[in-house]
N, CA, C and O atoms as CSV, one atom per row, in Angstrom:
chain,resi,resn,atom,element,x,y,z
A,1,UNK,N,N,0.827,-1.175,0.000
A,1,UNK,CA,C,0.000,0.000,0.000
A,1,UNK,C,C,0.882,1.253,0.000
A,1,UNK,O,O,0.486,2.354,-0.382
A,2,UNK,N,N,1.760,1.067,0.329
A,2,UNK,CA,C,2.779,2.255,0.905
A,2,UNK,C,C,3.730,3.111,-0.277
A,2,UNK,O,O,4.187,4.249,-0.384
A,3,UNK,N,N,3.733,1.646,-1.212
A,3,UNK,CA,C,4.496,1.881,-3.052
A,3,UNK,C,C,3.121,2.569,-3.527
A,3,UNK,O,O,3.219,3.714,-3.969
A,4,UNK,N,N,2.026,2.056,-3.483
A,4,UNK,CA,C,0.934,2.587,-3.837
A,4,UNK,C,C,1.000,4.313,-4.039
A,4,UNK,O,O,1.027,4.981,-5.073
A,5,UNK,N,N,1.015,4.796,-2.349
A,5,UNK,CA,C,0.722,6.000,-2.214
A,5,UNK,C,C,1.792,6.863,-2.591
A,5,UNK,O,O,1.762,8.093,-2.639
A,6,UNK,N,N,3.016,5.879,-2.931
A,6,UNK,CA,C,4.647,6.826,-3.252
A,6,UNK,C,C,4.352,7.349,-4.743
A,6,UNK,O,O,4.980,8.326,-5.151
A,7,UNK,N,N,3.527,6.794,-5.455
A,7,UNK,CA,C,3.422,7.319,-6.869
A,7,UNK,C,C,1.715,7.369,-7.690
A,7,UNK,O,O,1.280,7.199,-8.829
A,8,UNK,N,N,1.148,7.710,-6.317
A,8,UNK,CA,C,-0.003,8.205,-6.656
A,8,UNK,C,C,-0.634,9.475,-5.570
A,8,UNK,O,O,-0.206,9.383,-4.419
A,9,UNK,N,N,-1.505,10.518,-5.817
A,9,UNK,CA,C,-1.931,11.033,-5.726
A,9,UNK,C,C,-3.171,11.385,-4.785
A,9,UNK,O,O,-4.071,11.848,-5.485
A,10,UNK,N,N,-3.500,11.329,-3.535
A,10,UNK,CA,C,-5.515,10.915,-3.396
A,10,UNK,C,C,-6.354,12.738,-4.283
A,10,UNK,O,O,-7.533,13.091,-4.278
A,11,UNK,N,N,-5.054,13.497,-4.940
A,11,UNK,CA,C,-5.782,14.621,-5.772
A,11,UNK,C,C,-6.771,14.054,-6.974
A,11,UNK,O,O,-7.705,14.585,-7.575
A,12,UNK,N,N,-6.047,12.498,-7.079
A,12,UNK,CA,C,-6.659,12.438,-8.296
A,12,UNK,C,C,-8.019,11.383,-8.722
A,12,UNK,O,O,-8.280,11.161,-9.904
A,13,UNK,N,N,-8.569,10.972,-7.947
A,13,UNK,CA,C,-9.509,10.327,-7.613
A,13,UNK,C,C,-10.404,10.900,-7.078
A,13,UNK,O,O,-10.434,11.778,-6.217
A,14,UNK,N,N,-11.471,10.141,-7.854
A,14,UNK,CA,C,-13.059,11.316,-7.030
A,14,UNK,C,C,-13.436,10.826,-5.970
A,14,UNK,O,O,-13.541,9.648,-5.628
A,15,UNK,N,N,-13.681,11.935,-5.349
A,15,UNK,CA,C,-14.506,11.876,-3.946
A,15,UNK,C,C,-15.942,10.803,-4.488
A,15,UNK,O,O,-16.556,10.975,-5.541
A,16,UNK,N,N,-16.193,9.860,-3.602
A,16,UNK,CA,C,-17.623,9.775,-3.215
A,16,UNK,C,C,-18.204,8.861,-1.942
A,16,UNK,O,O,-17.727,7.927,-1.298
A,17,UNK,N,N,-19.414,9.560,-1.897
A,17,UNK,CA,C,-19.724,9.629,-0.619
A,17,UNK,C,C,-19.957,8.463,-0.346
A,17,UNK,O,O,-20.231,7.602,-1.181
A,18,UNK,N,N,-19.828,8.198,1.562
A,18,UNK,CA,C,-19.943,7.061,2.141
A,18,UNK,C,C,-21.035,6.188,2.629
A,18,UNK,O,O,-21.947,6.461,3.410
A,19,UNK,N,N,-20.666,4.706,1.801
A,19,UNK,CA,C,-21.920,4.051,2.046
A,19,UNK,C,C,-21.980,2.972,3.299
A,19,UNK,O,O,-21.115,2.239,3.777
A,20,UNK,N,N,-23.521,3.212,3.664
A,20,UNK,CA,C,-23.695,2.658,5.185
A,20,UNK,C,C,-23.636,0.994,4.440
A,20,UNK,O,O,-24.095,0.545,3.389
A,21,UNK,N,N,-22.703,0.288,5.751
A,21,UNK,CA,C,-22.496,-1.241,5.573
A,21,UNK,C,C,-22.892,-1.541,6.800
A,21,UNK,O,O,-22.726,-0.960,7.873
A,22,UNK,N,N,-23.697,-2.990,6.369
A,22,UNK,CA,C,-24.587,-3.694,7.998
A,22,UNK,C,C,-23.549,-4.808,7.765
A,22,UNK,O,O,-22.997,-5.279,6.770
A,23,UNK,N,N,-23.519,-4.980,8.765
A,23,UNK,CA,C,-22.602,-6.517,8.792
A,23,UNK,C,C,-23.260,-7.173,10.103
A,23,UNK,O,O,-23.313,-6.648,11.215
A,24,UNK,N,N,-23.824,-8.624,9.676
A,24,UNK,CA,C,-24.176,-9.496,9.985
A,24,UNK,C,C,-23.473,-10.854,10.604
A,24,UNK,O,O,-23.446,-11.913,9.977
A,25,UNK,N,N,-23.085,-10.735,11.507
A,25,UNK,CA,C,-21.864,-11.674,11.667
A,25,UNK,C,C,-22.650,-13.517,11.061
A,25,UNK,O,O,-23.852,-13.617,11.310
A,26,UNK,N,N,-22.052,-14.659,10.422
A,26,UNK,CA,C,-22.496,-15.660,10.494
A,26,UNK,C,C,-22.998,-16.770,11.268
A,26,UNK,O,O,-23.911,-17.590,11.177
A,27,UNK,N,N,-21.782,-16.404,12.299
A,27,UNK,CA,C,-21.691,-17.152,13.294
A,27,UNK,C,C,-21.159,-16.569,14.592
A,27,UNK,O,O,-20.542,-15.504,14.555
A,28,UNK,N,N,-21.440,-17.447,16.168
A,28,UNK,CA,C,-21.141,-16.441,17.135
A,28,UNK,C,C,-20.298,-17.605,17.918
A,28,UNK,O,O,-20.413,-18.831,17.907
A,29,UNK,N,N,-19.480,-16.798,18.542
A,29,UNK,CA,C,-18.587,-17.914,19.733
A,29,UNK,C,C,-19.267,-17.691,20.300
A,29,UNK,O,O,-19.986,-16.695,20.369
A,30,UNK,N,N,-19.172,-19.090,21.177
A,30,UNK,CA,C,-19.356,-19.582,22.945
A,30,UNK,C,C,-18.449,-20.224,23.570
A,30,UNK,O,O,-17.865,-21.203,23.105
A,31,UNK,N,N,-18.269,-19.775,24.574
A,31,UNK,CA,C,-16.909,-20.270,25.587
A,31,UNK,C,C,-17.821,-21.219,26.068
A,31,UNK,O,O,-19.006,-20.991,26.312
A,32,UNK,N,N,-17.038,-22.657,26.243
A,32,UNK,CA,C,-17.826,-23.701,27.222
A,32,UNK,C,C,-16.734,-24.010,27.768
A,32,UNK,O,O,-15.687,-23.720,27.191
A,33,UNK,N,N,-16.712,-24.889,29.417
A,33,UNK,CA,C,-15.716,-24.900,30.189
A,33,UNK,C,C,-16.006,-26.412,29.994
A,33,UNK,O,O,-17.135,-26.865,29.803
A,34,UNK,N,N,-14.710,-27.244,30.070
A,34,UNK,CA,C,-14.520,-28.532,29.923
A,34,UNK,C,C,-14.031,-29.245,31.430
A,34,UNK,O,O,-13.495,-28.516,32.265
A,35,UNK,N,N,-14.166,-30.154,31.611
A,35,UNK,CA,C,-13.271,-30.979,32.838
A,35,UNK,C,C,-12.342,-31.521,32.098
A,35,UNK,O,O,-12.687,-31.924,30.987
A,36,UNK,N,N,-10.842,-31.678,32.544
A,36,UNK,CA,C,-9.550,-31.886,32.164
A,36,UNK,C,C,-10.204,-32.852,31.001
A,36,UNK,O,O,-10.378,-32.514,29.830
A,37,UNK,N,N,-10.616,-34.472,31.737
A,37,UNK,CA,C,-10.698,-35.183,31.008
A,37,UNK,C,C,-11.862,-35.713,29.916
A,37,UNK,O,O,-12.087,-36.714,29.234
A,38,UNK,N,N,-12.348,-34.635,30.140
A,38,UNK,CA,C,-13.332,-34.780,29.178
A,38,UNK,C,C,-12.765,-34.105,27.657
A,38,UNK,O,O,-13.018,-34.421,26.494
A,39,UNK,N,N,-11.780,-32.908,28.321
A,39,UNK,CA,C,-11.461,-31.969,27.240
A,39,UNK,C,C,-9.967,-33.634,26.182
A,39,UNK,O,O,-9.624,-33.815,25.014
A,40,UNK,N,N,-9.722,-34.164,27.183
A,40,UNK,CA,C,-8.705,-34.871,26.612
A,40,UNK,C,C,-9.671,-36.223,25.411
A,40,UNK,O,O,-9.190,-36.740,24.403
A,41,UNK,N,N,-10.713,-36.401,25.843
A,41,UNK,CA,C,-11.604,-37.334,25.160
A,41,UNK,C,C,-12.033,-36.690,23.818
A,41,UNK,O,O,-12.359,-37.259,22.776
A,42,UNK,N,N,-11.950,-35.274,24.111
A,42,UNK,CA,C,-12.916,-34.863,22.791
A,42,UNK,C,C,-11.519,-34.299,21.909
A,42,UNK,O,O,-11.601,-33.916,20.742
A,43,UNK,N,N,-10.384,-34.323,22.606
A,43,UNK,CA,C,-9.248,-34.112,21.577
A,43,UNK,C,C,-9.205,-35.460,21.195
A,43,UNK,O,O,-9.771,-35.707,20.130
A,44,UNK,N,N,-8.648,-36.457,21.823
A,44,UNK,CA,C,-8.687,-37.447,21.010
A,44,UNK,C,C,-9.437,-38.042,19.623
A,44,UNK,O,O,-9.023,-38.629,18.623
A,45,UNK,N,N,-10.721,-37.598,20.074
A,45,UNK,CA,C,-11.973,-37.954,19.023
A,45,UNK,C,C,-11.486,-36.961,17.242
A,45,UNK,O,O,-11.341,-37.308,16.069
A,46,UNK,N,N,-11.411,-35.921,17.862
A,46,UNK,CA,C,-11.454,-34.894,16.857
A,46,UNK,C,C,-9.838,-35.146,16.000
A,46,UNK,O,O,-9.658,-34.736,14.854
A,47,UNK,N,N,-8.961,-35.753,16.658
A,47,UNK,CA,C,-8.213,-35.700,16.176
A,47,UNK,C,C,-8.337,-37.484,15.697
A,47,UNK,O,O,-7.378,-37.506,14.926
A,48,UNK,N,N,-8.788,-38.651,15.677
A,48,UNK,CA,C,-9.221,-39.440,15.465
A,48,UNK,C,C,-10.158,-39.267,13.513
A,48,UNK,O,O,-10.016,-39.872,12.450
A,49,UNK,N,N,-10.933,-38.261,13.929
A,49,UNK,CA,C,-11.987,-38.126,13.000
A,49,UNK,C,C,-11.323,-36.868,11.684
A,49,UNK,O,O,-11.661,-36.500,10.559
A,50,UNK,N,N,-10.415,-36.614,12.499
A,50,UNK,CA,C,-9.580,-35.506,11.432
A,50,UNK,C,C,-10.109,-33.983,11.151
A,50,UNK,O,O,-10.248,-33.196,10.215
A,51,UNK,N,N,-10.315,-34.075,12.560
A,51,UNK,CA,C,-11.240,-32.459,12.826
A,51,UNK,C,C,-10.698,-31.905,13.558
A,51,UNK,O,O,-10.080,-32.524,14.424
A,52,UNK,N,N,-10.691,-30.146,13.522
A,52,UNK,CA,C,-10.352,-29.752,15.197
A,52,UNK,C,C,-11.454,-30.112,16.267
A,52,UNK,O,O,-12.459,-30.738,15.931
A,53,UNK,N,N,-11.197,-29.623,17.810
A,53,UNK,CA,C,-11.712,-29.721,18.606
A,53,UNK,C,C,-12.938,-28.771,18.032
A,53,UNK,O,O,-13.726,-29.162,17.171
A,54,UNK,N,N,-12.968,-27.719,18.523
A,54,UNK,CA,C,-13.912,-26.920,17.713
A,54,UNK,C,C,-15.295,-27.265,16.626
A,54,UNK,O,O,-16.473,-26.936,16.758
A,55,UNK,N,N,-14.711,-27.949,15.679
A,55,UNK,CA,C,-15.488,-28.593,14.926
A,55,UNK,C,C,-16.165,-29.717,15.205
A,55,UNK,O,O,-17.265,-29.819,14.663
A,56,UNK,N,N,-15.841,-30.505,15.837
A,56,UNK,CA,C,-16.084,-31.490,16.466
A,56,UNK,C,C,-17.516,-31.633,17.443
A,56,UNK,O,O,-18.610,-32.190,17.346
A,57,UNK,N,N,-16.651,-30.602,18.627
A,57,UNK,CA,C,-18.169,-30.037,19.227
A,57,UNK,C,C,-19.310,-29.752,18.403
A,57,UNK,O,O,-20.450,-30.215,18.388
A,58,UNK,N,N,-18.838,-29.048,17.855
A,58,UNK,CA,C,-20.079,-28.199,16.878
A,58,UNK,C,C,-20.830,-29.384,16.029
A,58,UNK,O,O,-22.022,-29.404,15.722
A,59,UNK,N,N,-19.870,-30.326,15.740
A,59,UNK,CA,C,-20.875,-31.472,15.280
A,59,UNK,C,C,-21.649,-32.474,15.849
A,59,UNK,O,O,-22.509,-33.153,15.289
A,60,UNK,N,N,-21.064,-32.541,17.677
A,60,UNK,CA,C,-21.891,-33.498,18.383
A,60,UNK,C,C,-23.413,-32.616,18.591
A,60,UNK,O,O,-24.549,-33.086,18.532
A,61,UNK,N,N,-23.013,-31.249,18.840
A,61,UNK,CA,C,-24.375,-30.248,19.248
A,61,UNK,C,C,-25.167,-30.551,18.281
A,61,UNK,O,O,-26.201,-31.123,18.627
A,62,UNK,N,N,-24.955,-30.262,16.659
A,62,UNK,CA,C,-25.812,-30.061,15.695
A,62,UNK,C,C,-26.011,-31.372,15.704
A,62,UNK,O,O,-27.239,-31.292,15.673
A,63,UNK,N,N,-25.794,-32.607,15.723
A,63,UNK,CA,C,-26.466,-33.589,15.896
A,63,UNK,C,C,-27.313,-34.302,16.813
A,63,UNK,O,O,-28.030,-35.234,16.448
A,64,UNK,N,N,-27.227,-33.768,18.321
A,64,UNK,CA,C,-27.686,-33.771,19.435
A,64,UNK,C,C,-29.486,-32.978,18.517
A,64,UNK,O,O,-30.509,-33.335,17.932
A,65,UNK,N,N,-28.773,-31.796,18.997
A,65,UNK,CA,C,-30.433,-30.940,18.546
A,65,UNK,C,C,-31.229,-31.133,17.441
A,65,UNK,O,O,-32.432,-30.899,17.324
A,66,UNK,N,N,-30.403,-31.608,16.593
A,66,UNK,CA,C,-31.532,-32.443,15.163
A,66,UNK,C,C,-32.402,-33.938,15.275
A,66,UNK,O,O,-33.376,-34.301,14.615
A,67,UNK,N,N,-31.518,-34.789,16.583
A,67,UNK,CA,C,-31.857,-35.535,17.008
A,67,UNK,C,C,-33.048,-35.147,17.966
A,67,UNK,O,O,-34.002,-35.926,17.960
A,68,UNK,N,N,-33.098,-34.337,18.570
A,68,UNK,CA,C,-33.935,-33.359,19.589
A,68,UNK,C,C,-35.240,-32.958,18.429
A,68,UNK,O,O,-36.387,-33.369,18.607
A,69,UNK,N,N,-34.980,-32.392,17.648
A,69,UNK,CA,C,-36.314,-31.655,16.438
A,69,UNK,C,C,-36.802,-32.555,16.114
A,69,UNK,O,O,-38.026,-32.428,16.087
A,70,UNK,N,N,-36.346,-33.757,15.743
A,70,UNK,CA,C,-37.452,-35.087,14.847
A,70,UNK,C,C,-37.578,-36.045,15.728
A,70,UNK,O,O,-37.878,-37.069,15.114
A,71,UNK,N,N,-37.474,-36.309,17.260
A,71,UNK,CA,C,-38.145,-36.407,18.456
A,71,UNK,C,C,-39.260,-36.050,18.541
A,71,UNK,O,O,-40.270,-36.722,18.752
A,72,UNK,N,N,-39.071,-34.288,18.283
A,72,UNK,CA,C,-40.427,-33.864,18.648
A,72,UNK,C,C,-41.205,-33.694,17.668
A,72,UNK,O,O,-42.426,-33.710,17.827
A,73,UNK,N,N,-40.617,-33.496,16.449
A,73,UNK,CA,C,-41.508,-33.719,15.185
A,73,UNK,C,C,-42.345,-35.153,15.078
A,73,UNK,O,O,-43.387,-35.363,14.457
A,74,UNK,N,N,-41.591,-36.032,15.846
A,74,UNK,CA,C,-42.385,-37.611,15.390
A,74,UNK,C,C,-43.705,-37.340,16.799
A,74,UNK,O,O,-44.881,-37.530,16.490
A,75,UNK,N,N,-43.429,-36.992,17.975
A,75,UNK,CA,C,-44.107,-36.834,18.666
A,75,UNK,C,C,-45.782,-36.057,18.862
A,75,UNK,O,O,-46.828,-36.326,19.453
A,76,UNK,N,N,-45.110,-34.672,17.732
A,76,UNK,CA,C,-46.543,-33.664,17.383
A,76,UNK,C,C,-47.310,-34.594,16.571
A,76,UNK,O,O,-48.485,-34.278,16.760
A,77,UNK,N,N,-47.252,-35.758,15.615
A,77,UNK,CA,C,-47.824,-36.102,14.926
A,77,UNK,C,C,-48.631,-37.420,15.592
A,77,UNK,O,O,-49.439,-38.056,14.915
């Protein structure tokens, strides 16, 4: 950026005015607290399955709670 500004100008570029940006984040952290050995079980796994830890979780949850929705989906019916 710095070669940029050594042989250019901001005289020479038009002004224009500033546009409002929303930003939506995708996704949100959550800190969860582990017991030693639990945290050592779910490294193992993840690194077993060729995932981070991180990911891992995130895949027992999303499978937990989908398991949870068509529970109760079989149930309303």
């Amino acid at each position: 950026m710095a070669k940029f500004w050594e042989s250019h100008d901001s005289e020479n570029f038009e002004r224009q005015g500033v546009e409002e940006v929303s930003y939506r984040p995708k996704r949100v952290v959550l800190s969860v607290r582990f017991d030693p050995g639990d945290l050592v079980a779910i490294t193992r796994a993840a690194r077993k399955s060729g995932v981070d830890r991180s990911t891992l979780v995130r895949m027992m949850v999303r499978k937990q709670l989908l398991a949870e929705h068509e529970d109760r989906t079989d149930r309303a019916r």
